[in-house]
N, C-alpha and C positions, 0 to 999 in steps of 0.2 A: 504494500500500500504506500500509495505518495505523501513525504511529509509536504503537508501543507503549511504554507505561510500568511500571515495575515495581520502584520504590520503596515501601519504607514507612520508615514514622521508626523513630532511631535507638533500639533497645531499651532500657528499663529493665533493673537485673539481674534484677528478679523476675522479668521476662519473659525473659530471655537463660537463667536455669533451666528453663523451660520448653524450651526451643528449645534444649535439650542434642542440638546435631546435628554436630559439627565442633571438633577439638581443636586447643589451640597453647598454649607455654608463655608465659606473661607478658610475659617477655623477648623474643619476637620479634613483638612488635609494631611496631616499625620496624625497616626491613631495615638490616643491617651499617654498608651504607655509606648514610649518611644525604645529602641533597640540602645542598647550601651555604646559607649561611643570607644570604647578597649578594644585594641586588636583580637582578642579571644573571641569576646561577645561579635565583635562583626564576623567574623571569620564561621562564627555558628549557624548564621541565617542564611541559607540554598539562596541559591541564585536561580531566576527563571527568565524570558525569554520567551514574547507572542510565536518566534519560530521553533522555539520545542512544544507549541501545543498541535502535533499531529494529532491522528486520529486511531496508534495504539493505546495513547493513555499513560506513556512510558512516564513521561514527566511528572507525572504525579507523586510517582514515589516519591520523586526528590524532595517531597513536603512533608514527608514522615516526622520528623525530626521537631517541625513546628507543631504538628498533632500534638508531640509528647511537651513540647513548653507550652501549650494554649488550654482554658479550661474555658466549660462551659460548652451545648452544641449548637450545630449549624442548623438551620430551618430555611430552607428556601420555599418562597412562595408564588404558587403561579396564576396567570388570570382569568384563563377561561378556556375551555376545547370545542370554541366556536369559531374564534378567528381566525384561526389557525390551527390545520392538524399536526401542525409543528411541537407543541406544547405536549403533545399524549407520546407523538413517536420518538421525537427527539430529544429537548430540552429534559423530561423527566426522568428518561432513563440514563442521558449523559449526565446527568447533575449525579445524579446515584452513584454511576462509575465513577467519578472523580473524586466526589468523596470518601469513597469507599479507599481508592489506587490512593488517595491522600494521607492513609492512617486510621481515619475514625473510623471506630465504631459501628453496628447497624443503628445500635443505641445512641450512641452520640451525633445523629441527624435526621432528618424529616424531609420528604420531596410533598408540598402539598399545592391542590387545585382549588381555587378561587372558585371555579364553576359558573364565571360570569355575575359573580354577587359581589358589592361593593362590601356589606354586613357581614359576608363571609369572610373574603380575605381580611377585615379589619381581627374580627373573631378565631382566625387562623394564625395572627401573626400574636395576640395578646394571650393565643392558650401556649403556643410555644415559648415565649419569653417567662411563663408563669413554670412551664417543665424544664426552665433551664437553658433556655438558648440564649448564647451571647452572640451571636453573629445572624445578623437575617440576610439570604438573600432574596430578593423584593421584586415584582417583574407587578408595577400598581396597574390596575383595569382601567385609574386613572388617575390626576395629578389629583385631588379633594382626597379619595379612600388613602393613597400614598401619603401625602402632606399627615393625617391621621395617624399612620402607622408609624412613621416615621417620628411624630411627636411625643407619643405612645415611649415606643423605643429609646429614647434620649430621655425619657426622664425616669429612665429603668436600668441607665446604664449599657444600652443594647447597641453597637451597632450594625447599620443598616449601608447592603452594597445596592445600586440599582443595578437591576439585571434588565436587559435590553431596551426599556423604555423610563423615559424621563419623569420623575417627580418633581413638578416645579413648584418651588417653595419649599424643599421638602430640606433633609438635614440630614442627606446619608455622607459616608466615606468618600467614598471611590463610584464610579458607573462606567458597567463594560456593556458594548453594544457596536454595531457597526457602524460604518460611517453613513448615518441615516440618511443624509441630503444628497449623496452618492447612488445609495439605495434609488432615489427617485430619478436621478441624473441618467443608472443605466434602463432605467423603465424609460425615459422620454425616449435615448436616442435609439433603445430597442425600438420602439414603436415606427419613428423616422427610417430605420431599416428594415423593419419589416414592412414598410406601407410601399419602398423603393423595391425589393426582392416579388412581395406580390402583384407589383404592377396596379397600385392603384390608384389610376387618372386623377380623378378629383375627389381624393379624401376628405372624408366628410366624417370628422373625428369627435365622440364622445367620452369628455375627461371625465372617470371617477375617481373616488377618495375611500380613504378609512375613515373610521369614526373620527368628528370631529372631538371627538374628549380624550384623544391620543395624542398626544404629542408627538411620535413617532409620525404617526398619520402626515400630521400639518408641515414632517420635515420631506417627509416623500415628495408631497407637492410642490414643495417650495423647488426640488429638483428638476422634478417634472414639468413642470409651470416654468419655468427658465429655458428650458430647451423649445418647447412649444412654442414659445412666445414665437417667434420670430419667422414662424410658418404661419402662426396666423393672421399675423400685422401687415406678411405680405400678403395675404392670401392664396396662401398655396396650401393652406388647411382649410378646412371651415371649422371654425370651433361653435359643435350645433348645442354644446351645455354641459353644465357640470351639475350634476344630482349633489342631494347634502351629503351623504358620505357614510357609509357603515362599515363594520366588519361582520355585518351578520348574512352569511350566503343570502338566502333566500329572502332580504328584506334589496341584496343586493340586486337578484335580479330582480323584483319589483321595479326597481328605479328604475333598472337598464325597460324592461319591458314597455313602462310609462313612456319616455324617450322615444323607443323604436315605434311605439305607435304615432307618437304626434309627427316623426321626423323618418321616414321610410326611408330615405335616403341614408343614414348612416353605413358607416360601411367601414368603421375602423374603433377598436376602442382601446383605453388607456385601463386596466382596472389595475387596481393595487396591491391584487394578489392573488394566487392560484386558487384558494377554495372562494374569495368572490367570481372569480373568473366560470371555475365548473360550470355552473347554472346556468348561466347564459349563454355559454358552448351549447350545452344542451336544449336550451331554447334556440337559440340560432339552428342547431341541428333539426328542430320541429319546423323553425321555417324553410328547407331549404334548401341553407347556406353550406355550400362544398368548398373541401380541406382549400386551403392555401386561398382562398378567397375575401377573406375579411381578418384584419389581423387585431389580436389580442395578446396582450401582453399578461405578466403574472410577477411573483413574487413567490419565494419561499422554498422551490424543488419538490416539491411533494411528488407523492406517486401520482396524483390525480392530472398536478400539474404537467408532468413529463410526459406519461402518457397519451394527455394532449397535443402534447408539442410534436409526438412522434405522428403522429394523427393528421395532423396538420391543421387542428383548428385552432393551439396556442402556439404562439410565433417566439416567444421564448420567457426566461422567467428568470430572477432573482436569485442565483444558490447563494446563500449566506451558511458558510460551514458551522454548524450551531457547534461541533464539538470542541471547538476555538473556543466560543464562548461560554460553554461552560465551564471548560479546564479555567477561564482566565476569571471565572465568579469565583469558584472556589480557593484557587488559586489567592484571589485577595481575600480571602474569608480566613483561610489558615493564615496567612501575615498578621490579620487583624486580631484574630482569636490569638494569636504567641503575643501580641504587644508589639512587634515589628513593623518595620517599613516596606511594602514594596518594592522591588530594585524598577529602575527608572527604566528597563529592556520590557520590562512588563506594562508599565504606567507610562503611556506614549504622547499623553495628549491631554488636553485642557477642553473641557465644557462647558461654555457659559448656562447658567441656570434665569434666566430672563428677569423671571418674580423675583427671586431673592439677589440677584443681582450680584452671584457670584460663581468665580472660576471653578470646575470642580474638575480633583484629578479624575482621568478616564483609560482605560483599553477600550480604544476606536479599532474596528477590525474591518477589513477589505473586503467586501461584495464582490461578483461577478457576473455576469449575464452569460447563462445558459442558452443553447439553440441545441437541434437535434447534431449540429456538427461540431459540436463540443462534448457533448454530453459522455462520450465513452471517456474522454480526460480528466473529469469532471466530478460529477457525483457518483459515478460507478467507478472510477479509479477511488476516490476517496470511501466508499462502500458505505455511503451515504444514504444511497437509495441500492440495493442490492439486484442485480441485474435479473435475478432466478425470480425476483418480485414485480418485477417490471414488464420483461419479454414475455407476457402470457398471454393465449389465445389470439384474437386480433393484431396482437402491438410484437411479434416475433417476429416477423416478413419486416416491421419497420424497424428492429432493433437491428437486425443484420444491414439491412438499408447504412442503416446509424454508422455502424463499426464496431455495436457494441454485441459480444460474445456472452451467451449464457455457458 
């Protein structure tokens, strides 16, 4: 398997504006108890490295050591297994392994789901900190239930990493996540080549969004909405609208549905991620509309998603290698939990937090844009999405097509 890599340098603040995706106040940018400043004591804290988080897990071990100086457990909490099937396939069970390759315990952490409830994750993150967790990692449904927990947390002594979306106002440590505005950068000018590869004359393009109480969401667009711009000012797009914006599939194609009735003519759309995306393939499929003919975009590498793309009714999608990011949550969670520093190979980058009007350290990690002519590189070399899961029935003639081997 390919070690993968997923640094970039460490952010300007004009740039760290931009990439307003994760809060923390000034002040905890070094955890409480800081590491000794004696050659012994430095020399006892591993060194880590965003290019040792491949996708064996190897790295993890290297954190044993801080397992044995840190007390108290880890509790990560997640948002919901609606907006993503990212959350149930990936995020939980990677979070598991790495804590596990890290030292702890089964006992000494907790992988839990939000389930789309603002009350739950609040009651999720307050029954863990009452059995003992000193470290949360936090993935809020939004910046309000976040801002909550996180206040919660600090005045319990607790703290709190953001894991891939932004708490703004909120009061954690560290926040690891990709580079969000990126994330939307490769959705526009995927869209721009997929609209030039399908040959389609006079694009007639519908932008949608994620939830607008994401923060993540509003960095997507910010990306996307930059690239567009200047296709539609010249009018070599038509921009026929932008719906208010969900993560929930089926409220998604709603939206898309409303649109495509008032506006027949569409004929390309922007969505912001693979399971918004499905439903509307599928709808599109009841009208119709044949492979390589109307292009959609995605986010996330799902099976749902790729299997599309092999298909040819999604033109390509988002992989964000999540096992990056979770090696790099826990990863600062064991620092945090020893009293330690971060080493500065790991903490790449500065977050402006908007509300509270401060820089927060971050692991920013590198996106890429998927097509079915990458794809064997890709998520099946990183065994991401496992090829024997993929190539079934229908999507085998396309997987050989691909280059990719069951």
């Amino acid at each position: 398997m390919r070690a993968r890599k997923g640094a970039i340098a460490a952010l300007p603040v004009a740039a760290c504006l931009a990439l307003a995706a994760c809060s923390s106040s000034s002040s905890s940018t070094t955890p409480s108890s800081s590491s000794s400043s004696t050659p012994a004591a430095a020399a006892s804290v591993p060194s880590l490295s965003i290019s040792d988080l491949t996708n064996n897990f190897a790295a993890m071990a290297g954190l044993k050591s801080l397992a044995a100086l840190g007390k108290g457990n880890v509790a990560a909490i997640l948002p919901d297994t609606v907006s993503s099937a990212r959350y149930t396939e990936f995020d939980a069970p990677y979070l598991s392994e790495a804590l596990a390759a890290a030292g702890l315990s089964p006992t000494q952490f907790t992988v839990q789901n939000a389930q789309g409830s603002d009350a739950t994750e609040l009651a999720d993150a307050q029954e863990a900190i009452t059995k003992g967790a000193s470290v949360l990692i936090m993935d809020p449904l939004d910046s309000g239930v976040g801002a909550q927990i996180e206040s919660y947390a600090k005045s319990h002594g607790v703290k709190v990493i953001d894991y891939d979306r932004l708490t703004l106002g909120g009061s954690r440590q560290y926040y690891v996540s990709f580079n969000n505005v990126e994330v939307g950068t490769l959705l526009g000018n995927g869209l721009v080549s997929c609209i030039s590869a399908e040959h389609i004359s006079k694009p007639n393009v519908l932008v949608m969004r994620g939830a607008p109480t994401d923060n993540n969401a509003t960095l997507f667009a910010q990306g996307y909405d930059a690239v567009l711009a200047s296709y539609f000012a010249n009018h070599t797009y038509v921009d026929v609208g932008t719906p208010p914006g969900t993560w929930t599939p089926d409220v998604a194609e709603t939206e898309f549905q409303q649109e495509f009735t008032a506006h027949k003519n569409i004929n390309a759309l922007l969505s912001p991620n693979d399971e918004n995306a499905a439903p509307i393939i599928q709808y599109l499929q009841r009208q119709g509309i044949k492979p390589d003919t109307f292009p959609v975009t995605g986010q996330d590498a799902t099976l749902v998603g790729l299997q599309n793309i092999l298909a040819g009714y999604q033109c390509g999608t988002v992989y964000k290698p999540i096992f990056e990011e979770a090696q790099a949550a826990v990863a600062l969670a064991m620092y945090v939990r020893a009293g330690k520093t971060p080493p500065a190979a790991l903490v790449n980058g500065q977050t402006k937090d908007s509300v509270s009007n401060v820089e927060v350290p971050s692991v920013l990690l590198t996106p890429e844009w998927v097509t079915s002519s990458n794809m064997a590189s890709t998520v099946i070399a990183d065994n991401f999405v496992p090829a024997q899961q993929l190539c079934v029935a229908q999507y085998a003639t396309d997987c050989k097509t691909a280059g990719i081997n069951v």
